[in-house]
N, CA, C and O atoms as CSV, one atom per row, in Angstrom:
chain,resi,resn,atom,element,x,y,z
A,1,UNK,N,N,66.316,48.954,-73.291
A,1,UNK,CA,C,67.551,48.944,-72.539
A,1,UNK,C,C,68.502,47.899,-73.118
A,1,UNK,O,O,68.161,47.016,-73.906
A,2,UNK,N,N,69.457,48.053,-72.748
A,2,UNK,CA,C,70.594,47.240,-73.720
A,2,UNK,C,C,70.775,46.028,-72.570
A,2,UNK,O,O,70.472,44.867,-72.843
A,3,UNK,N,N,71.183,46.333,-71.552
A,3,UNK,CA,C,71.018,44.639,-70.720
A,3,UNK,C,C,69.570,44.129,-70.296
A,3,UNK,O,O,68.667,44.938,-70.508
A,4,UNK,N,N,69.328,43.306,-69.913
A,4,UNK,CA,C,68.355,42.687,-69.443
A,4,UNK,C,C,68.478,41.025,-68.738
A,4,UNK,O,O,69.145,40.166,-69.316
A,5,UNK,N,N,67.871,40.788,-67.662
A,5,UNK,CA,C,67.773,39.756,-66.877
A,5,UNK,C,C,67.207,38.777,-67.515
A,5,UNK,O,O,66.060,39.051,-67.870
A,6,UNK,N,N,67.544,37.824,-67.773
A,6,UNK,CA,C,66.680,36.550,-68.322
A,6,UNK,C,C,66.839,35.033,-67.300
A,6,UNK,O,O,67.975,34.714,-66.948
A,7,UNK,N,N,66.051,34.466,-67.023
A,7,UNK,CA,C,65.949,33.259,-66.251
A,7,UNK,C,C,66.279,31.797,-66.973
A,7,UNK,O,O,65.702,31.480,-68.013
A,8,UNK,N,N,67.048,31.119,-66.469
A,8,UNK,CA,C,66.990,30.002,-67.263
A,8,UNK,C,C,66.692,28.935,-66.190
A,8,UNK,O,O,67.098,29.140,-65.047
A,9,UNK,N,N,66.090,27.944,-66.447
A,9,UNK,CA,C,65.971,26.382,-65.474
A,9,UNK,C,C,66.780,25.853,-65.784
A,9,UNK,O,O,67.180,25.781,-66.946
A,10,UNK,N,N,67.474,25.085,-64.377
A,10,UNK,CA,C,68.286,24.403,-64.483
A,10,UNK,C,C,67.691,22.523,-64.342
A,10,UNK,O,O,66.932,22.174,-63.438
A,11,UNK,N,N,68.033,21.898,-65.026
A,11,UNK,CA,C,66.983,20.593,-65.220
A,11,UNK,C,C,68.066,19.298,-64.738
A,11,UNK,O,O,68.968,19.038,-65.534
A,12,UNK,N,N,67.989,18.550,-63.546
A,12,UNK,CA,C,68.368,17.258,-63.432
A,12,UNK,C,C,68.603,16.494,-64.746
A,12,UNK,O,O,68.358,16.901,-65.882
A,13,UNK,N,N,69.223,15.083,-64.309
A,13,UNK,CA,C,69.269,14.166,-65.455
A,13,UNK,C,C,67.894,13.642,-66.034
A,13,UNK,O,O,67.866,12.995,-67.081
A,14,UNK,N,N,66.838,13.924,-65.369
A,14,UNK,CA,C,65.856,13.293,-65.853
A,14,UNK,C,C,64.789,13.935,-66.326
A,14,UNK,O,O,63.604,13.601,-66.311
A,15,UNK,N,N,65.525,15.275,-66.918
A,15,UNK,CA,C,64.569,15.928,-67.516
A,15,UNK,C,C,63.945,17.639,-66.306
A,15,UNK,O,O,63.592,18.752,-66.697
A,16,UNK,N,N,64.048,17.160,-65.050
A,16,UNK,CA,C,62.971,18.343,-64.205
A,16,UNK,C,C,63.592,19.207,-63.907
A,16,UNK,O,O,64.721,18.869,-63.551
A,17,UNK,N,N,63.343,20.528,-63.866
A,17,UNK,CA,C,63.522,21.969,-63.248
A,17,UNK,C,C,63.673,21.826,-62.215
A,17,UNK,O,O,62.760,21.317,-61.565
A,18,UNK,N,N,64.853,22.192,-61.598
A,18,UNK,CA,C,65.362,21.924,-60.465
A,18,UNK,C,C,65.592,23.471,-59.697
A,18,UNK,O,O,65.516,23.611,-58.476
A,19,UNK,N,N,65.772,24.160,-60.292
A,19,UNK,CA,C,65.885,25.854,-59.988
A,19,UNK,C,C,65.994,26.640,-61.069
A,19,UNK,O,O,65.992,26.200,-62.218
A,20,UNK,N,N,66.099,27.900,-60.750
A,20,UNK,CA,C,66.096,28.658,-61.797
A,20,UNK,C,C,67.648,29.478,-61.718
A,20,UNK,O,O,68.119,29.615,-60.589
A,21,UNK,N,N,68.455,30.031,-62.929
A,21,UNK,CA,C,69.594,30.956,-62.623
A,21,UNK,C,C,69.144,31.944,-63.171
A,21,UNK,O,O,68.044,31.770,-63.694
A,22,UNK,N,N,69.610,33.006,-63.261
A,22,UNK,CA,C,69.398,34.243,-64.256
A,22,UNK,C,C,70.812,35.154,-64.712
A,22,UNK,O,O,71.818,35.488,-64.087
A,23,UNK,N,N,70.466,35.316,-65.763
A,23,UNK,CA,C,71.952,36.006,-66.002
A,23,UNK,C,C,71.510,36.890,-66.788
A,23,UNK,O,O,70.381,36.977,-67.271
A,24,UNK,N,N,72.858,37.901,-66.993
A,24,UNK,CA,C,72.259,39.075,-68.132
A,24,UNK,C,C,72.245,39.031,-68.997
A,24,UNK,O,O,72.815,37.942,-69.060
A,25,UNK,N,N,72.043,39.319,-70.153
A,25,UNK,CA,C,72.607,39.309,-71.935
A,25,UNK,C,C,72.355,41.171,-72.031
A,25,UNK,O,O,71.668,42.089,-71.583
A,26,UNK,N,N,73.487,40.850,-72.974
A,26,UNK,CA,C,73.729,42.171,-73.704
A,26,UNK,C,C,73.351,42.111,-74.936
A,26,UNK,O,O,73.953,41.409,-75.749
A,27,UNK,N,N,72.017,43.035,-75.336
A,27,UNK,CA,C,71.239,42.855,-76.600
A,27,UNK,C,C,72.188,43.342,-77.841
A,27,UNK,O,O,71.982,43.202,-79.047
A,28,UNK,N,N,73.467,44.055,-77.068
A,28,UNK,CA,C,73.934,44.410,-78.583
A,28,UNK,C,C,75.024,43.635,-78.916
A,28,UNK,O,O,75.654,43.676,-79.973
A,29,UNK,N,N,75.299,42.618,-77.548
A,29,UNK,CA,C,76.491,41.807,-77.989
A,29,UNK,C,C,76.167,40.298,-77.395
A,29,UNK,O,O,76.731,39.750,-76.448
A,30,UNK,N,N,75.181,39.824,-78.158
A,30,UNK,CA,C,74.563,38.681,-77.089
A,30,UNK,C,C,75.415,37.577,-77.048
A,30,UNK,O,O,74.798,36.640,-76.540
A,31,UNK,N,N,76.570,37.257,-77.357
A,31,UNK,CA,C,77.291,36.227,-78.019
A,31,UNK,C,C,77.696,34.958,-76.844
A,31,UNK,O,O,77.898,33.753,-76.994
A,32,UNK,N,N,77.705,35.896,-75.570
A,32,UNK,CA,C,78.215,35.248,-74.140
A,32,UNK,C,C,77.074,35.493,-72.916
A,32,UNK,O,O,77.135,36.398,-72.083
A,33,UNK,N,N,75.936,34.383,-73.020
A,33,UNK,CA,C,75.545,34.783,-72.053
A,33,UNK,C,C,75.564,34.979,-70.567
A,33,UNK,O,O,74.814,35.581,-69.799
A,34,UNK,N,N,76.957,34.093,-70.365
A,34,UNK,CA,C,77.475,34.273,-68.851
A,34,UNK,C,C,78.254,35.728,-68.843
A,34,UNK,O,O,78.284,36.363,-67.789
A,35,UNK,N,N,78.767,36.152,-69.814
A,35,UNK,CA,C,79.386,37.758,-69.495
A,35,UNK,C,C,79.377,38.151,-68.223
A,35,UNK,O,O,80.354,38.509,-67.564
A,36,UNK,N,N,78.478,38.095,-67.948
A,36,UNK,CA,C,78.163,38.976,-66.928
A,36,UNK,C,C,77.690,38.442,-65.668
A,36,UNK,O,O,76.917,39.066,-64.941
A,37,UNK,N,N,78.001,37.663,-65.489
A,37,UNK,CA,C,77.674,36.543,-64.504
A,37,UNK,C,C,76.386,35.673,-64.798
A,37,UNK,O,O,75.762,35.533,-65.850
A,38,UNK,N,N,76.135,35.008,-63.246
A,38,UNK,CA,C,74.730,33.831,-63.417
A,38,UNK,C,C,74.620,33.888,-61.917
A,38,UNK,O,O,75.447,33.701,-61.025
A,39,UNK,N,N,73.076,34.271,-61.916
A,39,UNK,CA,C,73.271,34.296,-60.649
A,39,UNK,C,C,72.182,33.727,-59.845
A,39,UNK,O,O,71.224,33.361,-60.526
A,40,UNK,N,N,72.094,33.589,-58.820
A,40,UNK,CA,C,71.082,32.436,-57.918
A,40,UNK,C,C,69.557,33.316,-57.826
A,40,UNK,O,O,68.429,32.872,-58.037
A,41,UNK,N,N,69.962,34.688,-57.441
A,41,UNK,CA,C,69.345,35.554,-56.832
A,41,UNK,C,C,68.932,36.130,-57.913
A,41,UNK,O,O,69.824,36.492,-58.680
A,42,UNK,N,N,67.066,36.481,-58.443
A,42,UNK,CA,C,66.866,37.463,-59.222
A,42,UNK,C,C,66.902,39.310,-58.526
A,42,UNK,O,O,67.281,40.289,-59.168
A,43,UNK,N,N,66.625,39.310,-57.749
A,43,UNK,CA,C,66.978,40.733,-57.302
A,43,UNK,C,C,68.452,41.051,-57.444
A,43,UNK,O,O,68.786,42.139,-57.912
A,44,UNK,N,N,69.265,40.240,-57.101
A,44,UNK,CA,C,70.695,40.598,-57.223
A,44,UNK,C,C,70.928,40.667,-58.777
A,44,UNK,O,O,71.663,41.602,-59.093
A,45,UNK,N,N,70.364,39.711,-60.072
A,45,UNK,CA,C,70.853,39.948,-61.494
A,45,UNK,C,C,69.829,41.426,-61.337
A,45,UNK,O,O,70.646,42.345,-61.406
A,46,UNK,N,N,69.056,41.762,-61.239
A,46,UNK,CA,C,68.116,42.798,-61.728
A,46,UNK,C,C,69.128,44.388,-60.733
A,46,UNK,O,O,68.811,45.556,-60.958
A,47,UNK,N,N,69.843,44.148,-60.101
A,47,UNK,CA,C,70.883,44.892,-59.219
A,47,UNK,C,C,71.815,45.504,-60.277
A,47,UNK,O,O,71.936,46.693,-60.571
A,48,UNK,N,N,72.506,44.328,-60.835
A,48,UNK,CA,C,73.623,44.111,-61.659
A,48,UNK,C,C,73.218,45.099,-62.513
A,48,UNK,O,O,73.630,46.252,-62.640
A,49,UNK,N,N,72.128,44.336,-63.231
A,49,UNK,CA,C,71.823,44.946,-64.700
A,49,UNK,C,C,71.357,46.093,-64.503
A,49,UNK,O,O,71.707,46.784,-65.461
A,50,UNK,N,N,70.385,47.054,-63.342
A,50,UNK,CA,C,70.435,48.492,-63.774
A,50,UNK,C,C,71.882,49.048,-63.868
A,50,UNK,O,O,72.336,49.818,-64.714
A,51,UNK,N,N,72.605,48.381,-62.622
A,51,UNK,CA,C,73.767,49.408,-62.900
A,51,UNK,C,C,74.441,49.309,-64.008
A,51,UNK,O,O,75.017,50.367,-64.259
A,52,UNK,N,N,74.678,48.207,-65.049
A,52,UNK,CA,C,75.064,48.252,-66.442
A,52,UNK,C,C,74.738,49.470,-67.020
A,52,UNK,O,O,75.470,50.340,-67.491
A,53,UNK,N,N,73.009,49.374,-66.868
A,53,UNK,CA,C,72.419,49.690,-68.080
A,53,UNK,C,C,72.749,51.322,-67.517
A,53,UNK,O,O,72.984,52.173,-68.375
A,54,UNK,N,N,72.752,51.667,-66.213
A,54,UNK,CA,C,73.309,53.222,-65.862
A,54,UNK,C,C,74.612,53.268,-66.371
A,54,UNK,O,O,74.765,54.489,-66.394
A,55,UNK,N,N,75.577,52.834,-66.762
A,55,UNK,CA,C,76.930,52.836,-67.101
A,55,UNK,C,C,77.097,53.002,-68.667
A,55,UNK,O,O,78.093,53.304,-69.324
A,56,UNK,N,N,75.804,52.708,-69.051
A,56,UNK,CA,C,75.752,53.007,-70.914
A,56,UNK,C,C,75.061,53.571,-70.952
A,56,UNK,O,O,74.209,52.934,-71.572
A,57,UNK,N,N,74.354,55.235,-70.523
A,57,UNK,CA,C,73.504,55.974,-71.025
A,57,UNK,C,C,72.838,56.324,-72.189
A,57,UNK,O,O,71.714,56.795,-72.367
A,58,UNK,N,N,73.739,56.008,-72.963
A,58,UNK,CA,C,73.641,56.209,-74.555
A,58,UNK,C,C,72.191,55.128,-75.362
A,58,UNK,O,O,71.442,55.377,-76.307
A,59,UNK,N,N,72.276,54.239,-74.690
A,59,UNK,CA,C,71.625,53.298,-74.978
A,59,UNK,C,C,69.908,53.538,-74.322
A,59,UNK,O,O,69.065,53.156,-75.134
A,60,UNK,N,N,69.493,53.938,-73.387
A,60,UNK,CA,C,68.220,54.834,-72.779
A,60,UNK,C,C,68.179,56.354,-73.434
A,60,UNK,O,O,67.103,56.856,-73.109
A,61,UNK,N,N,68.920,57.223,-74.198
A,61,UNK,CA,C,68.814,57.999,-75.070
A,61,UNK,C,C,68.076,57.496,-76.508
A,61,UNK,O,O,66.983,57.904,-76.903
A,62,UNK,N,N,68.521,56.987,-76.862
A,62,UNK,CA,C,68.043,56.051,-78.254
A,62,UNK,C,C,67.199,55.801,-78.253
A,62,UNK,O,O,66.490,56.382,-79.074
A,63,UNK,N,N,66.504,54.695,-77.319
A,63,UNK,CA,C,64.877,54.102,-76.782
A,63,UNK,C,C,64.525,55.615,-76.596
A,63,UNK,O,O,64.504,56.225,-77.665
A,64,UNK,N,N,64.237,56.377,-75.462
A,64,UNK,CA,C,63.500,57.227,-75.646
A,64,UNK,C,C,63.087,58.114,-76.922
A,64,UNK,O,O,62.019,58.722,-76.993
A,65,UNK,N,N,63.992,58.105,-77.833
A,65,UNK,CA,C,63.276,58.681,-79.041
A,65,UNK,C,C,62.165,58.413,-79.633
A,65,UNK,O,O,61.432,59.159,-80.281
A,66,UNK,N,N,62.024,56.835,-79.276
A,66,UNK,CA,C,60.745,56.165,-79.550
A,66,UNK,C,C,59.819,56.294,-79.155
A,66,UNK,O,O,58.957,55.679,-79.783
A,67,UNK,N,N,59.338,57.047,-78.019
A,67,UNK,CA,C,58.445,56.938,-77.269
A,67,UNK,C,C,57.761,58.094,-77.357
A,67,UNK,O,O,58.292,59.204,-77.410
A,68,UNK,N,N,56.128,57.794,-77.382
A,68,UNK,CA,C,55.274,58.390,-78.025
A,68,UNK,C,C,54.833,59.745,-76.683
A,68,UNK,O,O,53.977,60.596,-76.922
């Protein structure tokens, strides 16, 4: 799939993981990973990103060719 959810920690001054954000990246244009927001909630980025990834069909055509 061309988007996908990724988690990042967010770390105090002294080094510790303080929470986590998640935002999307776009594998074919990874250049900005806030694009697409950052968000508190992983169900809500994992929300986001199917509906991306429904909005570029083209991109789940392709992958499936691969598949055995």
């Amino acid at each position: 799939m061309r988007f996908r959810v990724v988690d990042t920690n967010v770390i105090n001054e002294r080094g510790e993981v303080t929470h986590k954000r998640y935002r999307i990246i776009d594998t074919e244009d990874p250049g900005d990973p806030s694009k697409h927001g950052v968000y508190e909630d992983k169900g809500e980025a994992e929300s986001e990103c199917n509906r991306l990834n429904l909005e570029h069909p083209d991109n789940l055509v392709e992958e499936a060719r691969f598949v055995d």
